[in-house]
C-alpha atoms as a printed R data frame, in Angstrom:
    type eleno elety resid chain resno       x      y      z
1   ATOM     1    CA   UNK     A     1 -15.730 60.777  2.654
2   ATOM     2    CA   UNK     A     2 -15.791 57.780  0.691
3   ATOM     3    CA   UNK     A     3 -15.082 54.381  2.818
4   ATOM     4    CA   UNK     A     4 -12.651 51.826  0.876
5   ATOM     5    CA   UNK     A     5 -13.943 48.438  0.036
6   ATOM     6    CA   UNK     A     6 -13.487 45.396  1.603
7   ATOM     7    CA   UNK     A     7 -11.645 42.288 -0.176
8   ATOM     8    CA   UNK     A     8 -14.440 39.586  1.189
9   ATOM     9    CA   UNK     A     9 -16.294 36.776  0.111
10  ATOM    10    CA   UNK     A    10 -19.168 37.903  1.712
11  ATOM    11    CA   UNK     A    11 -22.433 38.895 -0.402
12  ATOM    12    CA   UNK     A    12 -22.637 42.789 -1.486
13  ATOM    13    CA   UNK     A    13 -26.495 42.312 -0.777
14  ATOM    14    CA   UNK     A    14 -27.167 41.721  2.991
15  ATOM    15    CA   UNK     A    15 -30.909 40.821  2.792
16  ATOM    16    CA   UNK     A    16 -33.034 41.862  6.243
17  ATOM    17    CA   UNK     A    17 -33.033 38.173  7.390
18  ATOM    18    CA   UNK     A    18 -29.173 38.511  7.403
19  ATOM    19    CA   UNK     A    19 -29.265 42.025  9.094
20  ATOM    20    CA   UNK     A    20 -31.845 40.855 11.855
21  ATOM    21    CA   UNK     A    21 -29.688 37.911 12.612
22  ATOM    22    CA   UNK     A    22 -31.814 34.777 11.496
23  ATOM    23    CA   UNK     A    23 -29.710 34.091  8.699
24  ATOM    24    CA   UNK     A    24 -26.445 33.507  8.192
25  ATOM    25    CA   UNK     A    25 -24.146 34.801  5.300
26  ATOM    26    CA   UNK     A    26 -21.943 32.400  3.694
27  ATOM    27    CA   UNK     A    27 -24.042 29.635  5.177
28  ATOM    28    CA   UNK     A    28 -25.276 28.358  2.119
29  ATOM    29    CA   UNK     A    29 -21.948 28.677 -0.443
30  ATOM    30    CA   UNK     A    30 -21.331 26.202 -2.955
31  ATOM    31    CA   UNK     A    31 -18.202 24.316 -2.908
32  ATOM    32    CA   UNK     A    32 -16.412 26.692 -4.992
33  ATOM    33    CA   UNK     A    33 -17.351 30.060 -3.010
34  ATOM    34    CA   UNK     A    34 -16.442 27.815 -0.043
35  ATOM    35    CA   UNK     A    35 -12.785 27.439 -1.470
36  ATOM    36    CA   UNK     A    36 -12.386 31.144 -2.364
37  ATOM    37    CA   UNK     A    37 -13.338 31.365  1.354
38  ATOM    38    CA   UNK     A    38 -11.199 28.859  2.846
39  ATOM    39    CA   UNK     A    39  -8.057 30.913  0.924
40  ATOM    40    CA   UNK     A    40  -8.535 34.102  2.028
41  ATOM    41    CA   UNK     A    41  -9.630 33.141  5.835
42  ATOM    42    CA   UNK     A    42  -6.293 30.276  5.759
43  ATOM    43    CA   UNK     A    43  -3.623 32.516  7.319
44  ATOM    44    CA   UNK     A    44  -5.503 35.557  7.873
45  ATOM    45    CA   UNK     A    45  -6.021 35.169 11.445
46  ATOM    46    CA   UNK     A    46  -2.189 34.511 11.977
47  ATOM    47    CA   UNK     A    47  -1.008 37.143  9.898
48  ATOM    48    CA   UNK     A    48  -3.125 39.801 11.880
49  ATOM    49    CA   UNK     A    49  -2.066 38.546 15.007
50  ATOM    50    CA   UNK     A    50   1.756 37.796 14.913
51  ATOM    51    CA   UNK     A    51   2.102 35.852 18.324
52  ATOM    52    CA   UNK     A    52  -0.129 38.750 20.198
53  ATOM    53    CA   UNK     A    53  -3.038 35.731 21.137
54  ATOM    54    CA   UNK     A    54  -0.410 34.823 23.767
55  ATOM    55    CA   UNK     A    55   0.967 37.943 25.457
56  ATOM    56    CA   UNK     A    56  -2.422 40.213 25.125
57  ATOM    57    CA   UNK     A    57  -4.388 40.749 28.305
58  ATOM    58    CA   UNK     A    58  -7.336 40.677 26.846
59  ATOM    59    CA   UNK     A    59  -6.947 37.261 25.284
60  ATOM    60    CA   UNK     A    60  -5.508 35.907 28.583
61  ATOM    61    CA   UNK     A    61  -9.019 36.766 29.718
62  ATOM    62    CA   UNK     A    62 -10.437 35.316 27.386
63  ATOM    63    CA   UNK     A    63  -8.891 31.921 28.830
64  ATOM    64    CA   UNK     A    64 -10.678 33.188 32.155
65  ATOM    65    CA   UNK     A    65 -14.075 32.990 30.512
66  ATOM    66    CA   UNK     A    66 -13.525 29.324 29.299
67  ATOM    67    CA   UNK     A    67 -12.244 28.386 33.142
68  ATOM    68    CA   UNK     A    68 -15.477 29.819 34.536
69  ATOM    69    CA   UNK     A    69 -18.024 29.244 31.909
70  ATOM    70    CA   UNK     A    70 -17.045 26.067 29.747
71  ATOM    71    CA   UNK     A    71 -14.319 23.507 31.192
72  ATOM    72    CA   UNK     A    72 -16.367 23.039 34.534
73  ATOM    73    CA   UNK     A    73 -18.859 21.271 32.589
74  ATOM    74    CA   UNK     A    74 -16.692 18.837 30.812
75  ATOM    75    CA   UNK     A    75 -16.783 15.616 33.094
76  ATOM    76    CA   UNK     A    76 -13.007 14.318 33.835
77  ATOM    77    CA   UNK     A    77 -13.869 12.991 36.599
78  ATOM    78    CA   UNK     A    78 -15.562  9.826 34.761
79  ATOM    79    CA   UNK     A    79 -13.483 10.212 31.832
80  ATOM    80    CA   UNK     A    80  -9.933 10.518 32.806
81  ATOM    81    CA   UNK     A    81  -8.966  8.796 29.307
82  ATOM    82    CA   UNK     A    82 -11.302 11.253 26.974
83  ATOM    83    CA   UNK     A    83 -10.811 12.964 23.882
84  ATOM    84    CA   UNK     A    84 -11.310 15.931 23.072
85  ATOM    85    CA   UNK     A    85 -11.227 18.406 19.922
86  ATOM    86    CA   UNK     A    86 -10.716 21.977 19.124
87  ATOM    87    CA   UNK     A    87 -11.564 23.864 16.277
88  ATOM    88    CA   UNK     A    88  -9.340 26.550 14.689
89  ATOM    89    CA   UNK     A    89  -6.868 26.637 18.215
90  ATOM    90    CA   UNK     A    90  -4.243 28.636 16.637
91  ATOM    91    CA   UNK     A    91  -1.463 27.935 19.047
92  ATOM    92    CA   UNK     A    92  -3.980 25.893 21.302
93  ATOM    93    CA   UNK     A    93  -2.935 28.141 24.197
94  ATOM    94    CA   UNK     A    94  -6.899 28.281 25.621
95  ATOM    95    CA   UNK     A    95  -6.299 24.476 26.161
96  ATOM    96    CA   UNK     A    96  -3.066 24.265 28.273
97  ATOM    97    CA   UNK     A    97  -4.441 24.100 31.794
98  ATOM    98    CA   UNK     A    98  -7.086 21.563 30.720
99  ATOM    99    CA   UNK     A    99  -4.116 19.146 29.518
100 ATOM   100    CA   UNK     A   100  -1.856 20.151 32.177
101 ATOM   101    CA   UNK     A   101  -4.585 19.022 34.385
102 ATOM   102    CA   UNK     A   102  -5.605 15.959 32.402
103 ATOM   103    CA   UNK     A   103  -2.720 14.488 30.680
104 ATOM   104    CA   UNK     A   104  -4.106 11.010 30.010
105 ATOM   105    CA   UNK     A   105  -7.075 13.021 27.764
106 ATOM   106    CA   UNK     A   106  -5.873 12.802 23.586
107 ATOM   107    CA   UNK     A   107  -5.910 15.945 22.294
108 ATOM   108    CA   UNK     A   108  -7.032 16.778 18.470
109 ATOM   109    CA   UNK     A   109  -6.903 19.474 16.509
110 ATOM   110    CA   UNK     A   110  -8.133 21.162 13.429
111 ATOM   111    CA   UNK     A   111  -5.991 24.080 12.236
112 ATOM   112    CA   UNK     A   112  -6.421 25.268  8.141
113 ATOM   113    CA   UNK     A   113  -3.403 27.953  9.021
114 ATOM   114    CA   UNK     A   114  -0.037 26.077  8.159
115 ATOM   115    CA   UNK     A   115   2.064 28.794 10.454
116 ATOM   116    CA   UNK     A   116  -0.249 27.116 13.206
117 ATOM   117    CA   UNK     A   117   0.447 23.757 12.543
118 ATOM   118    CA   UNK     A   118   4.383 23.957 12.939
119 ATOM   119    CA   UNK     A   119   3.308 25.718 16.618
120 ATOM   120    CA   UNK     A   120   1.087 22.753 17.332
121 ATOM   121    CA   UNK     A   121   3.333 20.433 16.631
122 ATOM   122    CA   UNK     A   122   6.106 21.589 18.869
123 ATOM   123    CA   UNK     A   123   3.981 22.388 21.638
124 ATOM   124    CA   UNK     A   124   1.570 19.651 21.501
125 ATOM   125    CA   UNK     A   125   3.882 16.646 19.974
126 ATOM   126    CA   UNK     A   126   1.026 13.985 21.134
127 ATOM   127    CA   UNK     A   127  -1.846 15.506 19.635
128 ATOM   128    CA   UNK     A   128  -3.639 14.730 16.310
129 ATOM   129    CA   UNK     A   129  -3.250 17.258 14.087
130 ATOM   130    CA   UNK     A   130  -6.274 17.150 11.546
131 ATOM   131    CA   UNK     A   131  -6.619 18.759  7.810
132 ATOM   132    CA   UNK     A   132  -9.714 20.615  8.021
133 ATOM   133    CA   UNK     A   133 -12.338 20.184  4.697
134 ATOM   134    CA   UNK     A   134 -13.406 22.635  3.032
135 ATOM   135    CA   UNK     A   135 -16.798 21.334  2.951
136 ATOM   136    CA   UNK     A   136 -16.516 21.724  6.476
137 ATOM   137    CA   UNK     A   137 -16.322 17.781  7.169
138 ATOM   138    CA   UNK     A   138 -14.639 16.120 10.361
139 ATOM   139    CA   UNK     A   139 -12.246 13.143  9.425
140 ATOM   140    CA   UNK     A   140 -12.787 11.164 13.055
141 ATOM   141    CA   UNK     A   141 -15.496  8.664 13.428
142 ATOM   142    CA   UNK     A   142 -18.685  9.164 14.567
143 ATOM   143    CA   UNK     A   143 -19.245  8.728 18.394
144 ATOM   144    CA   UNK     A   144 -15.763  9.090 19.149
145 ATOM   145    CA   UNK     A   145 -15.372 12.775 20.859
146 ATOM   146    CA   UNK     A   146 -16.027 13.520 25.000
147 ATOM   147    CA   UNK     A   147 -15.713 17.011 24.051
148 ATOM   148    CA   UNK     A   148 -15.327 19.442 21.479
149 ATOM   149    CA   UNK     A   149 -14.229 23.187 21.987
150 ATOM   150    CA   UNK     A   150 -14.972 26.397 19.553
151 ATOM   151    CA   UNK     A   151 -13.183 29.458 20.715
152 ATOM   152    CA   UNK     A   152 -13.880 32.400 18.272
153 ATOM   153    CA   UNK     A   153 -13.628 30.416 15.304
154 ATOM   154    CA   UNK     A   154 -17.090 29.319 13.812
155 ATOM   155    CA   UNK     A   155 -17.381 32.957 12.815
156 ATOM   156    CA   UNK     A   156 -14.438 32.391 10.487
157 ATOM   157    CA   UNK     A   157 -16.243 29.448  8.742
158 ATOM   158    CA   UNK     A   158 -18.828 29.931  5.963
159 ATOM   159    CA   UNK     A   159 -20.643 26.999  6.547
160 ATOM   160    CA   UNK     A   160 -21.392 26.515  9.950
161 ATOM   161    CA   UNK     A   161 -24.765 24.712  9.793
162 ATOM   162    CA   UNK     A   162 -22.782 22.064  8.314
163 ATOM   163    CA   UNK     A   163 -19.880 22.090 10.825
164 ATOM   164    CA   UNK     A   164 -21.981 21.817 13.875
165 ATOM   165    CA   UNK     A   165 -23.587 18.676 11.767
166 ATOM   166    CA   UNK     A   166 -20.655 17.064 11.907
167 ATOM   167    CA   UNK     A   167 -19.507 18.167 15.924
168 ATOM   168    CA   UNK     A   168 -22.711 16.579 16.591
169 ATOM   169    CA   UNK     A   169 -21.924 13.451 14.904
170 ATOM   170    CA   UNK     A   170 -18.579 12.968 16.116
171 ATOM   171    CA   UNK     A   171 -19.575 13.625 19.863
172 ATOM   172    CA   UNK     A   172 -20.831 10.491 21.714
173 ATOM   173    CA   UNK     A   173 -24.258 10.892 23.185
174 ATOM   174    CA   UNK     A   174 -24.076 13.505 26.081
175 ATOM   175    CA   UNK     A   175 -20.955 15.040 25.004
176 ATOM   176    CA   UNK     A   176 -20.390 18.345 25.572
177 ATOM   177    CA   UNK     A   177 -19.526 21.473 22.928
178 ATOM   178    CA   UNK     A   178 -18.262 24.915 24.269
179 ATOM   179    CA   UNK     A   179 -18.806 27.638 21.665
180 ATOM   180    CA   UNK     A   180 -17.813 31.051 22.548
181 ATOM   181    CA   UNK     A   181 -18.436 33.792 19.425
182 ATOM   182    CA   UNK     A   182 -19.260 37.220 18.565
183 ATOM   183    CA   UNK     A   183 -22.669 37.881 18.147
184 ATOM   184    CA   UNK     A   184 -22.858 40.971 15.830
185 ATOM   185    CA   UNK     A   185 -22.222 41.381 12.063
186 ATOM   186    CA   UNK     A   186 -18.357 42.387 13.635
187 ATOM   187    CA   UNK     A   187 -19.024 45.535 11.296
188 ATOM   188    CA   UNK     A   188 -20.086 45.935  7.628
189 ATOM   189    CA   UNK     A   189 -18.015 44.282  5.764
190 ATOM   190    CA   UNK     A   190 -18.559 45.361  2.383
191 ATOM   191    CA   UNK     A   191 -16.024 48.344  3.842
192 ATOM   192    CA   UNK     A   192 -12.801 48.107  5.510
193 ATOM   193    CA   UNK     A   193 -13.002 47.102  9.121
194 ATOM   194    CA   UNK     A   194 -10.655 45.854 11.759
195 ATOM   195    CA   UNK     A   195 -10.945 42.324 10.729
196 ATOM   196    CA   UNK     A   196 -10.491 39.282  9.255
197 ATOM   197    CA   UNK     A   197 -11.475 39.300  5.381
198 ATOM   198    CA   UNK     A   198 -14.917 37.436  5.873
199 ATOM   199    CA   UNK     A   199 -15.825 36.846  9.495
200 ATOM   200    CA   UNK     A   200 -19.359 37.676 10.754
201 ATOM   201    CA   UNK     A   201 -20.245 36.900 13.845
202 ATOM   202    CA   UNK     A   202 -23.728 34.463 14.512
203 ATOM   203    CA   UNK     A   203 -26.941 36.110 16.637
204 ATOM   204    CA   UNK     A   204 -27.504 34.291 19.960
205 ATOM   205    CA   UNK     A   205 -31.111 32.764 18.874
206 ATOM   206    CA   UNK     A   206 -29.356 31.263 14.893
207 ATOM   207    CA   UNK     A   207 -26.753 30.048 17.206
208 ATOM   208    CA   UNK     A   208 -29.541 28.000 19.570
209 ATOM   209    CA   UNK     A   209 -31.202 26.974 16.371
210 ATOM   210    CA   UNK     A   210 -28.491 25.935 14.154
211 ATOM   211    CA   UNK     A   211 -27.906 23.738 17.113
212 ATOM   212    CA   UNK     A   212 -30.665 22.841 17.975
213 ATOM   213    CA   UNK     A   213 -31.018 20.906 14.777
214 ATOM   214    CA   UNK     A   214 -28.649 18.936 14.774
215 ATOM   215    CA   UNK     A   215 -29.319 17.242 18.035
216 ATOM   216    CA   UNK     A   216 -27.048 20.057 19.882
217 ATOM   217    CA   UNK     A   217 -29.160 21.026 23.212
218 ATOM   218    CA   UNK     A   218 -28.473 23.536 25.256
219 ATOM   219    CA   UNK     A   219 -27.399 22.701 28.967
220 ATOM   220    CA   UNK     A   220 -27.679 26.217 30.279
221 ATOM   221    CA   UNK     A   221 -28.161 30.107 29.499
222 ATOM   222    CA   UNK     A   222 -26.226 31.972 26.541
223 ATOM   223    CA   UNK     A   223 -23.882 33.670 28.601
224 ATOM   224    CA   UNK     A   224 -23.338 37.133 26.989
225 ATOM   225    CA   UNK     A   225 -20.012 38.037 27.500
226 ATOM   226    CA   UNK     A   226 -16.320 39.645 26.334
227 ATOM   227    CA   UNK     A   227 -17.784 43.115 26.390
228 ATOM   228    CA   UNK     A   228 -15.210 45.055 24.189
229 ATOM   229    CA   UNK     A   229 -15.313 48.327 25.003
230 ATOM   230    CA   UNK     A   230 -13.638 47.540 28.690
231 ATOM   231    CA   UNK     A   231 -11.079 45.997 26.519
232 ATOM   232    CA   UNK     A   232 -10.730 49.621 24.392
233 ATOM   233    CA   UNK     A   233 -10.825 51.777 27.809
234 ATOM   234    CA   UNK     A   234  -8.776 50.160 29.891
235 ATOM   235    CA   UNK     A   235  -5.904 50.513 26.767
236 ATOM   236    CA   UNK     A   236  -6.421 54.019 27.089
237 ATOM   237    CA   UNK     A   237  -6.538 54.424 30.588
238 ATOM   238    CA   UNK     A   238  -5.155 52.544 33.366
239 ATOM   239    CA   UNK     A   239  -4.047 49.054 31.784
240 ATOM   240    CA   UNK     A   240  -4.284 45.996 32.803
241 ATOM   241    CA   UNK     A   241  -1.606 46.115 35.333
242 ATOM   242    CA   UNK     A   242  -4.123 47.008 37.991
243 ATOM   243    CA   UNK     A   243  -7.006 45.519 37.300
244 ATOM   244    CA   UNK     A   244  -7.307 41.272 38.493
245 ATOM   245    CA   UNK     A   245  -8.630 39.047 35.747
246 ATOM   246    CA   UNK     A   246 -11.311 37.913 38.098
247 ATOM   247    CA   UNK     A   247 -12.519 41.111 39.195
248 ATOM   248    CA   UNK     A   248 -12.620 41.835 35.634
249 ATOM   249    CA   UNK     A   249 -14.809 39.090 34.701
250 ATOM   250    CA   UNK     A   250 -17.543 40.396 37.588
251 ATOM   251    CA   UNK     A   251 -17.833 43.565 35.748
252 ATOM   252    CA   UNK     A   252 -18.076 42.056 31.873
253 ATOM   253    CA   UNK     A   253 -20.416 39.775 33.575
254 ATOM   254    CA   UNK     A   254 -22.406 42.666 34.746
255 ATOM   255    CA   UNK     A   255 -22.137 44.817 32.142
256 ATOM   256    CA   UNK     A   256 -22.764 41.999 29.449
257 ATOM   257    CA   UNK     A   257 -25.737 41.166 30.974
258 ATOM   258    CA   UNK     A   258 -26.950 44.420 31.371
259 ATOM   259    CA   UNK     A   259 -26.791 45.464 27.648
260 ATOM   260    CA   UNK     A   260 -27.847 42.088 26.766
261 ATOM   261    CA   UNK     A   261 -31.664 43.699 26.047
262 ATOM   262    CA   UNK     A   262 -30.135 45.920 23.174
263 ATOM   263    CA   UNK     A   263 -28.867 42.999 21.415
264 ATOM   264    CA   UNK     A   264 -28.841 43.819 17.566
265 ATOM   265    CA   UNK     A   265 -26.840 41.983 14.696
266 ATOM   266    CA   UNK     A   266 -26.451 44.701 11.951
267 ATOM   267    CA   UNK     A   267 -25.324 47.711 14.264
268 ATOM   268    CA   UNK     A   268 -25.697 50.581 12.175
269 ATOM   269    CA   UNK     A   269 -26.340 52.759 14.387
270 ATOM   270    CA   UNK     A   270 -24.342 54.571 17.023
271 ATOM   271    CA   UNK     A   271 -27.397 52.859 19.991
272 ATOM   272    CA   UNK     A   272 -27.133 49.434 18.483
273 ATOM   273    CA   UNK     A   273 -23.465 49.462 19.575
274 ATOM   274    CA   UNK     A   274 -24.612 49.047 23.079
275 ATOM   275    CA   UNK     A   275 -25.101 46.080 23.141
276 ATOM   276    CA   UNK     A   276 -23.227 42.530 23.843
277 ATOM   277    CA   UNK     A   277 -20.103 41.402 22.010
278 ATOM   278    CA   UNK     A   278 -20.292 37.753 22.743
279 ATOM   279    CA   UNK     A   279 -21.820 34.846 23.884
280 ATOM   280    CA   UNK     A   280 -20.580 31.691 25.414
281 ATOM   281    CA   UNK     A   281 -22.549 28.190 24.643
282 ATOM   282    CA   UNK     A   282 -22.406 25.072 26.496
283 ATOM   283    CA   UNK     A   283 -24.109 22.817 24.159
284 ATOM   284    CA   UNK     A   284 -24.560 18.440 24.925
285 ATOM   285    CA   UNK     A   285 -25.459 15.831 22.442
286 ATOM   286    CA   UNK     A   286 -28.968 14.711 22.825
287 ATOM   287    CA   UNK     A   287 -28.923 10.875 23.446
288 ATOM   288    CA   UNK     A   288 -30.779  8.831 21.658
């Protein structure tokens, strides 16, 4: 059977430095393939999930990764007056208990989706709401961030080199960036698929280096993570109802880790599938 083809920016040639992970498509687009990009990706997200980001189970676990694995290692202790920027938030929800618990922190955002923007304003009236470039530059001075968060989003981006250029120049020296993305090619997407018109995810080691260049260093261990198959069987068995959150995150913490040795970008095969769906990062600026 024929498969129907995918409405993407992304390249119709995927060259074996793409499919083995150590290069990124869409990395290197010109400004105008960046603004074809920008278009399709713009409401995409919001369109596919129509308010579900906030009632799904498995996204409210998500927020349970970024409690255990990122949010710890943001110090607001010493820096009860910080600031702190997210990337793509949609409806910001991953960043309510952080505010809650510091309220004196200023909260930016930067959200391309318009349908977004009226929710951030009404929920987060105090925040900065920030037009995001389409060359992927950050309109806040340099040295001026504590912190800056990436939930699932890079993947959306085409030029994400650049991007993590500028998070690094906007964080002060030591500040921290959470990433958490997928790590596979999230399909092929030269076909229909269950996603987004052009996200990709980015393999663990182009992740390390992309950062790794820009003065991004890594505090601790790639945690693989978000294992989405439990997500898939638990629809279509028990629910969520009687499973905890925590105990949860034990198991995809288990089972992550364990398929964490299989871990292929281009899965093309039914044995590459076994492998990790995510990875969290907890990156901090190098000082000088």
């Amino acid at each position: 059977m024929r498969r129907a083809k995918n409405i993407t920016s992304l390249p119709d040639v995927i060259s074996d430095k793409i499919k083995n992970g150590s290069s990124l498509a869409g990395d290197d687009y010109n400004h105008e393939q960046r603004k074809i990009w920008f278009e399709q990706e713009k409401e995409a997200y919001y369109e596919d999930d129509a308010g579900n980001g906030e009632t799904d189970p498995w996204y409210a676990y998500m927020r349970v990764v970024n409690e255990k694995l990122g949010f710890p290692f943001i110090n607001t202790a010493e820096n009860q007056k910080g600031k702190i920027l997210l990337i793509g938030p949609g409806p910001a929800t991953e960043i309510d208990r952080f505010y809650r618990d510091n309220p004196h922190w200023l909260l930016y955002f930067i959200e391309a989706s318009n349908n977004f923007k009226k929710q951030l304003k009404i929920n987060f009236p105090d925040a900065f709401l920030i037009d995001p470039s389409i060359d992927g530059d950050i309109l806040l001075e340099s040295n001026s961030l504590n912190a800056v968060c990436s939930f699932s989003v890079l993947h959306h981006i085409p030029n994400v080199s650049k991007v993590l250029s500028e998070i690094s120049r906007v964080l002060i020296p030591g500040g921290i960036l959470l990433v958490r993305e997928p790590c596979s090619s999230c399909g092929d997407w030269r076909y229909i698929r269950s996603a987004t018109p052009n996200e990709r995810g980015i393999s663990r080691r182009l992740m390390i280096e992309m950062g790794e260049r820009v003065g991004l260093e890594l505090i601790k261990r790639p945690v693989p993570i978000l294992f989405e198959p439990i997500n898939k069987i638990l629809r279509k068995t028990i629910g969520y109802q009687f499973v905890s959150l925590k105990f949860l995150f034990v198991i995809d913490r288990l089972l992550s880790k364990l398929l964490s040795i299989n871990d292929h970008y281009w899965r093309n095969r039914w044995y590459k599938k076994l492998g990790p769906s995510s990875y969290f990062f907890v990156f901090k600026k190098r000082r000088a």
